[in-house]
VOPAGU-2260 file (C-alpha; in pm, 1 decimal, decimal comma):
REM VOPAGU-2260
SITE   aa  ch    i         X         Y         Z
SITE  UNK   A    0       0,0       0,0       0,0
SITE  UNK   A    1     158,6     343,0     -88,8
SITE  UNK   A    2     182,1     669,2     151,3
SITE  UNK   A    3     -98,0     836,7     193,4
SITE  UNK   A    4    -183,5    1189,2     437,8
SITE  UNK   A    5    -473,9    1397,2     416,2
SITE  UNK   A    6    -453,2    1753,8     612,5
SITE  UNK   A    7    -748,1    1985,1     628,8
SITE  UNK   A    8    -725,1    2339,2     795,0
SITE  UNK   A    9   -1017,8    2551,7     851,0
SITE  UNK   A   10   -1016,1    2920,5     970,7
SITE  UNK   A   11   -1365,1    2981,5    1146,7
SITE  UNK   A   12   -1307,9    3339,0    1342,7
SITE  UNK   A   13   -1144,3    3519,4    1079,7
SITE  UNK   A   14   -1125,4    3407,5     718,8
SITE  UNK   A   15    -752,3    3441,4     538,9
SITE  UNK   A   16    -638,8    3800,6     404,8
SITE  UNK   A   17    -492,0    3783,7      45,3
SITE  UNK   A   18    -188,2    3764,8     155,3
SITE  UNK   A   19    -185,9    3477,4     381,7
SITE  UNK   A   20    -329,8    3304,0     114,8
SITE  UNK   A   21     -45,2    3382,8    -125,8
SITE  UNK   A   22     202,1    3235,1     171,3
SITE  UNK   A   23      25,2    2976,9     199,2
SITE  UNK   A   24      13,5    2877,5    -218,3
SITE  UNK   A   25     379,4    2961,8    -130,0
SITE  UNK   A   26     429,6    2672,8      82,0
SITE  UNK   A   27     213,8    2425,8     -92,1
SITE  UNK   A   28     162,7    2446,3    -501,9
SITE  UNK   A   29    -110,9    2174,2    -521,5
SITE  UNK   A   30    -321,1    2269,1    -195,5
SITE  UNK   A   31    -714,7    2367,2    -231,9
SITE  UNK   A   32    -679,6    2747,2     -86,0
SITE  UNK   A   33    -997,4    2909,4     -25,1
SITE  UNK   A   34   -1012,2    3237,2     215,5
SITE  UNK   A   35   -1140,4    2982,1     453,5
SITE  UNK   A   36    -958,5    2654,0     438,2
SITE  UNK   A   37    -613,1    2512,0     309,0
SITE  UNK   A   38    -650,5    2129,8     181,6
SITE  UNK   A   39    -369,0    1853,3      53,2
SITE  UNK   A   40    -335,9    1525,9      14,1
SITE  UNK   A   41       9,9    1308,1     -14,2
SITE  UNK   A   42      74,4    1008,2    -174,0
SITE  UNK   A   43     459,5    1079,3    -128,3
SITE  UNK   A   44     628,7    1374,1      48,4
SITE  UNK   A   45     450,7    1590,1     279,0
SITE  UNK   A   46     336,1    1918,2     406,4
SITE  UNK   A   47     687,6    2172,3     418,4
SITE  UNK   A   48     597,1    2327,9     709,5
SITE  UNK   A   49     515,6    2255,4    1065,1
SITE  UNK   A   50      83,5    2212,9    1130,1
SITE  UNK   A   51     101,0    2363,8    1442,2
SITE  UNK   A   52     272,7    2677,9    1271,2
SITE  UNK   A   53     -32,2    2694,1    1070,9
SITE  UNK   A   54    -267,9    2660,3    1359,8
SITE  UNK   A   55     -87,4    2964,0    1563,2
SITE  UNK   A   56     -81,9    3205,6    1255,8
SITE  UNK   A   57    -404,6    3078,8    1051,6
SITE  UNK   A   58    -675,3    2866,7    1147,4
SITE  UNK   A   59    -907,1    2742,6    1417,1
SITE  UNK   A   60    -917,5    2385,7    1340,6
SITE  UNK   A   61    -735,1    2080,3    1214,6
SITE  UNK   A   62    -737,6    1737,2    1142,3
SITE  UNK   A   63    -429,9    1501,0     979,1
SITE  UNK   A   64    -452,6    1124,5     927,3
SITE  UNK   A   65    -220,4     887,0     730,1
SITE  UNK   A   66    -207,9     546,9     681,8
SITE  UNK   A   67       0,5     422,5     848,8
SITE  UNK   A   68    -200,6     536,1    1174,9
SITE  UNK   A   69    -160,3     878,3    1293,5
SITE  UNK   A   70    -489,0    1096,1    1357,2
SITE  UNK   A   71    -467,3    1418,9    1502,3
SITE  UNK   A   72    -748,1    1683,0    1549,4
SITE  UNK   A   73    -637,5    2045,7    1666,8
SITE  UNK   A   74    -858,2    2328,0    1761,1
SITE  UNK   A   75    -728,8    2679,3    1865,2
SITE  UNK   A   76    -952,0    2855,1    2108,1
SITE  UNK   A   77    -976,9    3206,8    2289,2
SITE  UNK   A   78    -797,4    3222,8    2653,5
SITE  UNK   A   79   -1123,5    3278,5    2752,7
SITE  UNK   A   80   -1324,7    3000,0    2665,3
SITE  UNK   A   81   -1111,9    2763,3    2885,1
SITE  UNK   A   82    -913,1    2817,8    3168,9
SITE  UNK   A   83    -597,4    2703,3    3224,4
SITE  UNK   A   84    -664,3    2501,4    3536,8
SITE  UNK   A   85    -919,5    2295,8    3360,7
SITE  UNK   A   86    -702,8    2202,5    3081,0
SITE  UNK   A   87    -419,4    2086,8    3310,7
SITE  UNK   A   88    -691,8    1843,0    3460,9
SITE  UNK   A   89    -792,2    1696,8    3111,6
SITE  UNK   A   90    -484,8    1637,2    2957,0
SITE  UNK   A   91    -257,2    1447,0    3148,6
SITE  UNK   A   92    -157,4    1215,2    2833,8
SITE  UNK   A   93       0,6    1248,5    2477,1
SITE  UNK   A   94    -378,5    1191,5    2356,9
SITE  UNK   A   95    -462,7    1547,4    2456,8
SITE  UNK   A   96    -175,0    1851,3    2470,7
SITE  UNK   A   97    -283,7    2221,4    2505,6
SITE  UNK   A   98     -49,0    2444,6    2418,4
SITE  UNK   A   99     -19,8    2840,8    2536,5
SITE  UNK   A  100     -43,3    3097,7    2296,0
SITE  UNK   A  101     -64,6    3466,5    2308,7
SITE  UNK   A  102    -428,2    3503,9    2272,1
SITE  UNK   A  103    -539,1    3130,4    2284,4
SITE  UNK   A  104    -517,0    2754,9    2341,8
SITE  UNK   A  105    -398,1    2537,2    2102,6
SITE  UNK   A  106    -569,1    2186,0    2216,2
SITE  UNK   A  107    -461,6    1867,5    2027,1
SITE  UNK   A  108    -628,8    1522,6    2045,0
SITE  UNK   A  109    -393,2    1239,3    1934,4
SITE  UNK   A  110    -481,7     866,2    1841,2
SITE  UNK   A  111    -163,6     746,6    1916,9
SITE  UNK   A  112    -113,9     329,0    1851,3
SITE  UNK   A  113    -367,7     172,3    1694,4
SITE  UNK   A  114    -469,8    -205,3    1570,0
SITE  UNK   A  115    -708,3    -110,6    1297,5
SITE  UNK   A  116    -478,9      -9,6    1025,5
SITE  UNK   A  117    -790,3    -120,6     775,4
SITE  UNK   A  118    -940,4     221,7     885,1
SITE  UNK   A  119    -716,9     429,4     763,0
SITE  UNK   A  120    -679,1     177,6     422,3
SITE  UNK   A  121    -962,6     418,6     251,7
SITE  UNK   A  122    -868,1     752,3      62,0
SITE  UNK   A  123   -1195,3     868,1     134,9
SITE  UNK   A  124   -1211,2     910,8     483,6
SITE  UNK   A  125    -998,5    1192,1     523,3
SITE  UNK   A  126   -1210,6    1484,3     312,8
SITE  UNK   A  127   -1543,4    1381,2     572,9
SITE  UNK   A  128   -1369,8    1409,5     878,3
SITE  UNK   A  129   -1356,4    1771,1     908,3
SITE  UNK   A  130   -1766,1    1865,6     910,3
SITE  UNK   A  131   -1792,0    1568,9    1148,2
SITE  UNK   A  132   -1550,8    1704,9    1424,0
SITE  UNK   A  133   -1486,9    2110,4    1384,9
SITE  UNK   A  134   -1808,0    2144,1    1550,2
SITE  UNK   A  135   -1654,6    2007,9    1895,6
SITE  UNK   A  136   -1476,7    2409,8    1899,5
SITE  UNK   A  137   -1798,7    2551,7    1914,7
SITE  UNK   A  138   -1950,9    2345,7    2192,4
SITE  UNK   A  139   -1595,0    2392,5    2389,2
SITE  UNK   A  140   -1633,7    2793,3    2328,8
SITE  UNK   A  141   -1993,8    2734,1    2475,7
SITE  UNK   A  142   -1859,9    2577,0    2817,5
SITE  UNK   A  143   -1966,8    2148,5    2707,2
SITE  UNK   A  144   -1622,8    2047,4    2814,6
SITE  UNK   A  145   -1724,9    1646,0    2740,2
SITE  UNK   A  146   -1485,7    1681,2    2408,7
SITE  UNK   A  147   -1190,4    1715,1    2674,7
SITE  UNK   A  148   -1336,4    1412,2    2878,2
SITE  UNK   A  149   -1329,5    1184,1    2578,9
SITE  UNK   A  150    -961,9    1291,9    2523,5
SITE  UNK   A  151    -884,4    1162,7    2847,3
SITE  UNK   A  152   -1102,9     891,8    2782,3
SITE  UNK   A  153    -864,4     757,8    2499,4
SITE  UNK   A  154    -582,9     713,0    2766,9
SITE  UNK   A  155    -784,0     493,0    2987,6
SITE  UNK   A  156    -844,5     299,6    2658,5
SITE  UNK   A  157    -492,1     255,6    2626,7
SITE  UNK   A  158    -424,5     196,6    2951,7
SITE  UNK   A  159    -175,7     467,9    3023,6
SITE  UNK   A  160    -372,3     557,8    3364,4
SITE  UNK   A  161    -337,7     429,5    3691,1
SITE  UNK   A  162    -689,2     214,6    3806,6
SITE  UNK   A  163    -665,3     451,8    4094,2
SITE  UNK   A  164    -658,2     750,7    3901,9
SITE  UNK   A  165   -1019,2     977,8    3913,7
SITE  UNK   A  166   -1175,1    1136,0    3616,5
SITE  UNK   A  167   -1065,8    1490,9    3579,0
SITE  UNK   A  168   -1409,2    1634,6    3602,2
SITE  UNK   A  169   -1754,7    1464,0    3743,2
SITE  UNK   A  170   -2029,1    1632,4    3516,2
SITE  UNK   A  171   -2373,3    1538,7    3337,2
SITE  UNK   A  172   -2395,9    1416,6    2939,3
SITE  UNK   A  173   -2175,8    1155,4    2943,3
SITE  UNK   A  174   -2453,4     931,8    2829,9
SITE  UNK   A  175   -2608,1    1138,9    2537,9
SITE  UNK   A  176   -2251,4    1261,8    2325,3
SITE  UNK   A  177   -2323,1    1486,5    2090,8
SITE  UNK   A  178   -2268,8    1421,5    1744,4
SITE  UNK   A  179   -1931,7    1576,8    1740,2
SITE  UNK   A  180   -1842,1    1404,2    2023,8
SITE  UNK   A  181   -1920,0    1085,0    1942,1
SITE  UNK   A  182   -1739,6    1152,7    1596,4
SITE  UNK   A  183   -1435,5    1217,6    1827,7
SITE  UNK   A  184   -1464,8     927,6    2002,0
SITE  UNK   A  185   -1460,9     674,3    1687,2
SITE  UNK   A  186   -1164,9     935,1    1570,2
SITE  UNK   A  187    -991,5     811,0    1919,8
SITE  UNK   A  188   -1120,4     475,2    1893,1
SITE  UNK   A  189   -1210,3     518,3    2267,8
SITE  UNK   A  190   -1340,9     175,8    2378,1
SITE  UNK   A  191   -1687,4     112,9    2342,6
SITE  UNK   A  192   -1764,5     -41,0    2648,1
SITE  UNK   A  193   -1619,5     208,2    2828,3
SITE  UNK   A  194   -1754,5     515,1    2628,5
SITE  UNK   A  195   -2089,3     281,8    2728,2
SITE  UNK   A  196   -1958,8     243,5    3068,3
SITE  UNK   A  197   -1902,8     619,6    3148,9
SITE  UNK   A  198   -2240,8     714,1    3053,3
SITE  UNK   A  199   -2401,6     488,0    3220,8
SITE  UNK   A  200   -2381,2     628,0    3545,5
SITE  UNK   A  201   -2426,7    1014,7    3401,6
SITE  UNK   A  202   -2720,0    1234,5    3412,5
SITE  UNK   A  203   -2897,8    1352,3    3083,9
SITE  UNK   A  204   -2826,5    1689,4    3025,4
SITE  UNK   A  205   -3193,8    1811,2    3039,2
SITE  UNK   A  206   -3368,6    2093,4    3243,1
SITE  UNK   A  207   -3476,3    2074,1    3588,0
SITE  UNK   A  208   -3661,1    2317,7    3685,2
SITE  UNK   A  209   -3470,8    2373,2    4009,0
SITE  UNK   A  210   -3195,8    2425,2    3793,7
SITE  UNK   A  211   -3459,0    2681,0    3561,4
SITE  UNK   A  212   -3489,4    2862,9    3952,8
SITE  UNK   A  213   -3145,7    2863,9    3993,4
SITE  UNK   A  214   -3066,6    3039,4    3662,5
SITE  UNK   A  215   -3366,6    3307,2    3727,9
SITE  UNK   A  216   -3208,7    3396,3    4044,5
SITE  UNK   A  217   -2830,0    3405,1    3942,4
SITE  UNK   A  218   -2984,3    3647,8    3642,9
SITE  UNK   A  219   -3172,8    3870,4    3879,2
SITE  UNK   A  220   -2852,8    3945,0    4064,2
SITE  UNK   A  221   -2607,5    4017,7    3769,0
SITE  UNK   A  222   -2538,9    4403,4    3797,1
SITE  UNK   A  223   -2717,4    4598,7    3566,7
SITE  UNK   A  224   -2385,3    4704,1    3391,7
SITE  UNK   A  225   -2278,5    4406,1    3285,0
SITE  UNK   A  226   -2649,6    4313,1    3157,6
SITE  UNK   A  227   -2615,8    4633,0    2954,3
SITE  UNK   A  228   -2273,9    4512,5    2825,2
SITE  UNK   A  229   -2388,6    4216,4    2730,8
SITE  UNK   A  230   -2700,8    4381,5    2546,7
SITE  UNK   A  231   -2469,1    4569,1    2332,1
SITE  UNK   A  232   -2292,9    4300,6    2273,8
SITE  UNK   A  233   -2556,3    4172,1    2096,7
SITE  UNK   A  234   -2714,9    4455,7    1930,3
SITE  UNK   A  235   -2329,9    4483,1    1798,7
SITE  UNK   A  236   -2349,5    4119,6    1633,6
SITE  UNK   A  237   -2162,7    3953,4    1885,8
SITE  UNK   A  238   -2420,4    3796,0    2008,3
SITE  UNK   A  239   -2266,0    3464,4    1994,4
SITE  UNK   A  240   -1956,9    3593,5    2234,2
SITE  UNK   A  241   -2202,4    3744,3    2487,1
SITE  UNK   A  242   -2320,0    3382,7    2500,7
SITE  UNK   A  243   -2008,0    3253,8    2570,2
SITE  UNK   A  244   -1953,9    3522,4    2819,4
SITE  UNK   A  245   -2279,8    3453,5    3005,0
SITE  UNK   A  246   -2233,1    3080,6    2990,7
SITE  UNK   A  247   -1872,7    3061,6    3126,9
SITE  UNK   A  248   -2009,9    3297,8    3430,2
SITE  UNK   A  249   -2311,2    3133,9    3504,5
SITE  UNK   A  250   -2055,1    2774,6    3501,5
SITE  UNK   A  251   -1828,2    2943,4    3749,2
SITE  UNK   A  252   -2107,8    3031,4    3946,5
SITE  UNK   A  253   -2225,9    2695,1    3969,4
SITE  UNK   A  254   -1889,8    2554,3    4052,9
SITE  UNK   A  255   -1853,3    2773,0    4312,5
SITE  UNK   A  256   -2171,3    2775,4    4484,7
SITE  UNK   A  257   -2381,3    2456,7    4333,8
SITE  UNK   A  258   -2376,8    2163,4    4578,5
SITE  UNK   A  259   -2139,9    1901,2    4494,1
SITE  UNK   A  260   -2306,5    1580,2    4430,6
SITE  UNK   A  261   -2175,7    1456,7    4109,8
SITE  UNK   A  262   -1854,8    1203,2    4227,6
SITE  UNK   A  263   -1548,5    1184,2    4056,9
SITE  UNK   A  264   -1508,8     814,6    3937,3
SITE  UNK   A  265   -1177,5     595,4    3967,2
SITE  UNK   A  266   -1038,0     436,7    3656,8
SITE  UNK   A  267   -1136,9     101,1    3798,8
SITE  UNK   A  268   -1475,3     188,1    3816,0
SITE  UNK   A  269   -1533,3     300,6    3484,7
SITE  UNK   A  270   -1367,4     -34,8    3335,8
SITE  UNK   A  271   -1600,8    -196,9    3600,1
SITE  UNK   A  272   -1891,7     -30,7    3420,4
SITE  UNK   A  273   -1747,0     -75,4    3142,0
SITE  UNK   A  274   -1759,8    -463,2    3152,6
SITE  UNK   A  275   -2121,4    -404,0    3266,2
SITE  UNK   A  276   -2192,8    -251,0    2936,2
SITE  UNK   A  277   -2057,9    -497,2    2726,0
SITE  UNK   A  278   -2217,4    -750,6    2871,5
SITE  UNK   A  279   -2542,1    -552,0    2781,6
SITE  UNK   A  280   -2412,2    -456,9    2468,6
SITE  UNK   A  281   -2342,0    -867,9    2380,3
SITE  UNK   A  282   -2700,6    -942,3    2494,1
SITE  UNK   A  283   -2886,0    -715,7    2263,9
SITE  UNK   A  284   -2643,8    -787,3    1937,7
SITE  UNK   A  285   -2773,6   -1154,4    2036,6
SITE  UNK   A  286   -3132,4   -1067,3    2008,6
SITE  UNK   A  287   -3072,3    -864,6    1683,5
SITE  UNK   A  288   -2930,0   -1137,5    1511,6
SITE  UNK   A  289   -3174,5   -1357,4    1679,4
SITE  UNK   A  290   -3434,3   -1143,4    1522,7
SITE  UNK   A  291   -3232,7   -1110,0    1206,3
SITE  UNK   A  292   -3231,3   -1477,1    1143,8
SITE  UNK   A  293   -3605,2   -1520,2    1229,0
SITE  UNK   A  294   -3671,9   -1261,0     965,6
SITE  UNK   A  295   -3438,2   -1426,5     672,0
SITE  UNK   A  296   -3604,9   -1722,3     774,4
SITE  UNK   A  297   -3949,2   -1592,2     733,4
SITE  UNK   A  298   -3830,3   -1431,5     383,5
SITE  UNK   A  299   -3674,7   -1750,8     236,5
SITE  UNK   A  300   -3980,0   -1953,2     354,1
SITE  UNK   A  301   -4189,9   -1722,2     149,2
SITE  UNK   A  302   -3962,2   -1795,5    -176,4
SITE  UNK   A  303   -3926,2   -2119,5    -133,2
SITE  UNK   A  304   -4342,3   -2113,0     -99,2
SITE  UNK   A  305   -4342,0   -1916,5    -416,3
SITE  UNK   A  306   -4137,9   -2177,0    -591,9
SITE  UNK   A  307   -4355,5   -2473,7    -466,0
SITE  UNK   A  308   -4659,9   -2323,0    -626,1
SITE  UNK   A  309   -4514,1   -2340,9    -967,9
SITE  UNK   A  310   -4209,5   -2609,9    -981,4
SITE  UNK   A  311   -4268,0   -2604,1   -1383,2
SITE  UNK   A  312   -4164,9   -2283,5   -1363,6
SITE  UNK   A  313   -3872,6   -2306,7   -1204,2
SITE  UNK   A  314   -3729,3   -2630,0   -1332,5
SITE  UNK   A  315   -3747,2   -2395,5   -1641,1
SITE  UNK   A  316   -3587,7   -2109,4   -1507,5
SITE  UNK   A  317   -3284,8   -2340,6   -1364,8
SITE  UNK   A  318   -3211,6   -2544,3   -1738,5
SITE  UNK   A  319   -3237,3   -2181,1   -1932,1
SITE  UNK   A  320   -2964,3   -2047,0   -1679,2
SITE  UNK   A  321   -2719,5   -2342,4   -1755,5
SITE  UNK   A  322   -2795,8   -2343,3   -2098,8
SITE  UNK   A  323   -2616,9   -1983,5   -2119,6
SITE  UNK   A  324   -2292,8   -2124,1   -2047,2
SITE  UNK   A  325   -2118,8   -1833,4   -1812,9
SITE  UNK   A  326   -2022,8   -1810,0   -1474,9
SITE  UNK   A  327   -2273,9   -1565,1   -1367,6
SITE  UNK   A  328   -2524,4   -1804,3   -1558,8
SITE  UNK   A  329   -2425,8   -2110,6   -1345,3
SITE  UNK   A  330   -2424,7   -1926,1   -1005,2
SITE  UNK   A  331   -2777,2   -1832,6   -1055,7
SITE  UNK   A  332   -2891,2   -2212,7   -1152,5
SITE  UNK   A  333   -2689,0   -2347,8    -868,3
SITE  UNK   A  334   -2879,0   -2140,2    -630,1
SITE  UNK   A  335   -3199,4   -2221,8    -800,3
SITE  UNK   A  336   -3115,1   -2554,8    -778,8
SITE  UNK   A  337   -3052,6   -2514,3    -370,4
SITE  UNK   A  338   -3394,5   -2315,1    -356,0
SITE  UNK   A  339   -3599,0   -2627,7    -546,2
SITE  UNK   A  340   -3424,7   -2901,1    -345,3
SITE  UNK   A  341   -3519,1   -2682,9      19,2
SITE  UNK   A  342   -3862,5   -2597,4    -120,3
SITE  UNK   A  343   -3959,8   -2989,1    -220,1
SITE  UNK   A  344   -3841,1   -3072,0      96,7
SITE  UNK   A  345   -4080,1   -2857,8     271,8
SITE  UNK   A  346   -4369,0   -2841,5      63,5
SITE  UNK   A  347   -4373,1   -3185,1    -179,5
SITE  UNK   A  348   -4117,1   -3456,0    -160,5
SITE  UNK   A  349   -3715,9   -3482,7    -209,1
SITE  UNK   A  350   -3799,4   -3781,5    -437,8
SITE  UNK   A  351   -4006,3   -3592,6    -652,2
SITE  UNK   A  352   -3683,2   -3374,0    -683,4
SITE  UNK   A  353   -3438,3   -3632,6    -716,9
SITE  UNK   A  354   -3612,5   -3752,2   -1031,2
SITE  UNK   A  355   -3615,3   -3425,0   -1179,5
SITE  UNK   A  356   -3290,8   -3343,5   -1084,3
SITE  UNK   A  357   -3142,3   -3636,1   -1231,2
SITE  UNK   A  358   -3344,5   -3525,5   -1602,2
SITE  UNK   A  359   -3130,5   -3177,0   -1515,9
SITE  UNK   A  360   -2771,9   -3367,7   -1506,9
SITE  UNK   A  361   -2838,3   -3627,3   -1788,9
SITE  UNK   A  362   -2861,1   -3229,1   -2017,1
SITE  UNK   A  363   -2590,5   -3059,1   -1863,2
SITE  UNK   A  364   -2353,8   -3302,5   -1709,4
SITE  UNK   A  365   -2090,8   -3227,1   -1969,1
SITE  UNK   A  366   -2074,5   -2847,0   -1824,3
SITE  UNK   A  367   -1785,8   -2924,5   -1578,7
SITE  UNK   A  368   -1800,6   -2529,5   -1446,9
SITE  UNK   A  369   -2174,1   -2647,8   -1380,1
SITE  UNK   A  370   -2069,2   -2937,5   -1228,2
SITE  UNK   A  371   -1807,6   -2835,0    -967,5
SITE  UNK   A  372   -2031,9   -2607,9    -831,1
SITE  UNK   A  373   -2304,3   -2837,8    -756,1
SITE  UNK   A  374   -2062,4   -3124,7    -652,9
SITE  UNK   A  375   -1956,1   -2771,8    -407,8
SITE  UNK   A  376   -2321,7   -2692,7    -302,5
SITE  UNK   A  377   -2355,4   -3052,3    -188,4
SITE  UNK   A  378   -2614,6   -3153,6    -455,6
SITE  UNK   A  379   -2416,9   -3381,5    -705,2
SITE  UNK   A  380   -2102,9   -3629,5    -592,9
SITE  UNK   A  381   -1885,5   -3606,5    -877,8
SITE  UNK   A  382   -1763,9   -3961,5   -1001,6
């Protein structure tokens, strides 16, 4: 199998001036450059510059894979969004690496080793992967911090944590990923179980109307200033940054004064749910294919019903499909063949078959192709 990388950039705050496009066409000759976005693929050779150069000076989000297993997804946030004390908790593993900037984070989620080279085995995979993750910077930028969890969540996977260790952060959600997130988490190939496992235990993230009170009376306090600020904020069409403002203040509010119910969890007992979950997860795949096979079963009775109530017909059907003399030709009178033995055995008699059958080989015994393939299906013994 040759080389193959796929890199995808895409600037989301402020789209590229002309002349960061024109250093950027500088760097690469083939790349698609759009004020917006900077795409390549390799089949030999690589990107001549460092990503993470790109990321500082550029854009807001990244993602690289190549075949031969490496997947990396970047996003470059505000200072705001996040603080720094939060990210220190989350990433305690190559699998998830902030890095300090000026004006923002740069976060970094990492596969690291992986078994299933297959995945990355399809050229395809790389120009899809962008629209399925970039959303996960928005939902950080609005305070859902489960993007970080899932980071650290691909180190207990790999078991590069201690089974004393304790989650990072005990909060709600953990069952019901968005679809970003759970796009991150087959990027990570976090274990299933254990993705399973984790949410098990978790709260939905739905209103309660104690927490409805709650917000009403945090709201009624907030000084009439900084209402007004945010108010202009909006009416300025930054509406989406007041948001972010509001939300990251009513979280630290919560943190600060909310009660503290919601238990961290040891790494122990998440693989302990974890084993939970798969055996739930084992049961229903057995009823699915239980139900599965009761359906195909219900189908092929139905055809071979159909064939009983016109075996002219099909006897028919089976000699002008050998007479054609071509592979495709013989598959299809083999199966026929199967179909008429099953559906005299359920609905006439296999003697009644047998004699017919035999009428079928004395015409075409002299197509060998014809011949190994029902010697194959178990309905002829050659001699």
């Amino acid at each position: 199998m040759s080389e193959y990388q796929y890199l995808e950039f895409l600037a989301v705050d402020h789209p590229l001036t002309a002349r960061e496009m024109a250093h950027l066409r500088g760097i690469s000759t083939r790349a698609q450059i759009t004020p917006v976005s900077f795409i390549n693929e390799y089949s030999w050779g690589g990107l001549k510059a460092d990503p993470r150069d790109f990321m500082r000076q550029f854009f807001d989000a990244h993602v690289f894979i190549a075949n031969w297993g490496d997947a990396i997804f970047m996003v470059r946030l505000p200072k705001e969004a996040i603080d720094q004390k939060t990210l220190k908790a989350f990433c305690t593993s190559p699998h998830l690496e902030f890095e300090k900037l000026p004006e923002h984070w740069l976060l970094t989620w990492s596969l690291g080793e992986t078994e299933d080279y297959d995945r990355f085995g399809y050229v395809d995979e790389g120009p899809g992967l962008m629209p399925l993750l970039a959303p996960v910077r928005e939902e950080l930028m609005r305070g859902d911090l489960r993007s970080l969890y899932l980071g650290w969540l691909r180190a207990v996977t790999t078991e590069e944590t201690d089974p004393d260790d304790l989650e990072p952060l005990a909060f709600h959600g953990l069952n019901n990923l968005t679809a970003a997130q759970q796009a991150l988490a087959e990027f990570l190939e976090v274990d299933i179980d254990l993705l399973a496992g984790v949410g098990s235990g978790s709260k939905e993230n739905q209103p309660d109307p104690a927490d409805d009170a709650a917000l009403d009376a945090w709201l009624d306090h907030l000084p009439k200033a900084e209402v007004n600020g945010y108010l202009r904020q909006m009416l300025g069409g930054q509406g989406a940054s007041a948001e972010r403002a509001l939300r990251r203040r009513y979280a630290a509010w919560q943190a600060q004064s909310g009660p503290t119910q919601n238990v961290r969890r040891s790494v122990a007992e998440l693989w302990r749910l974890a084993e939970e979950a798969k055996g739930l997860r084992l049961v229903e795949e057995a009823k699915v294919r239980q139900q599965a096979e009761i359906e195909r079963k219900r189908q092929r009775d139905a055809w071979l019903a159909k064939l009983a109530a016109d075996f002219p017909r099909a006897w028919k059907s089976a000699h002008e499909d050998a007479g054609k003399g071509h592979a495709h030709a013989y598959d299809a009178a083999c199966r026929q063949l199967v179909d008429l033995r099953d559906a005299y055995s359920q609905h006439a008699a296999l003697a009644a078959f047998q004699k017919e059958f035999q009428e079928f080989m004395a015409e075409h015994s002299r197509r060998r192709a014809l011949v190994q393939r029902l010697v194959k299906a178990g309905l002829w013994r050659d001699k």
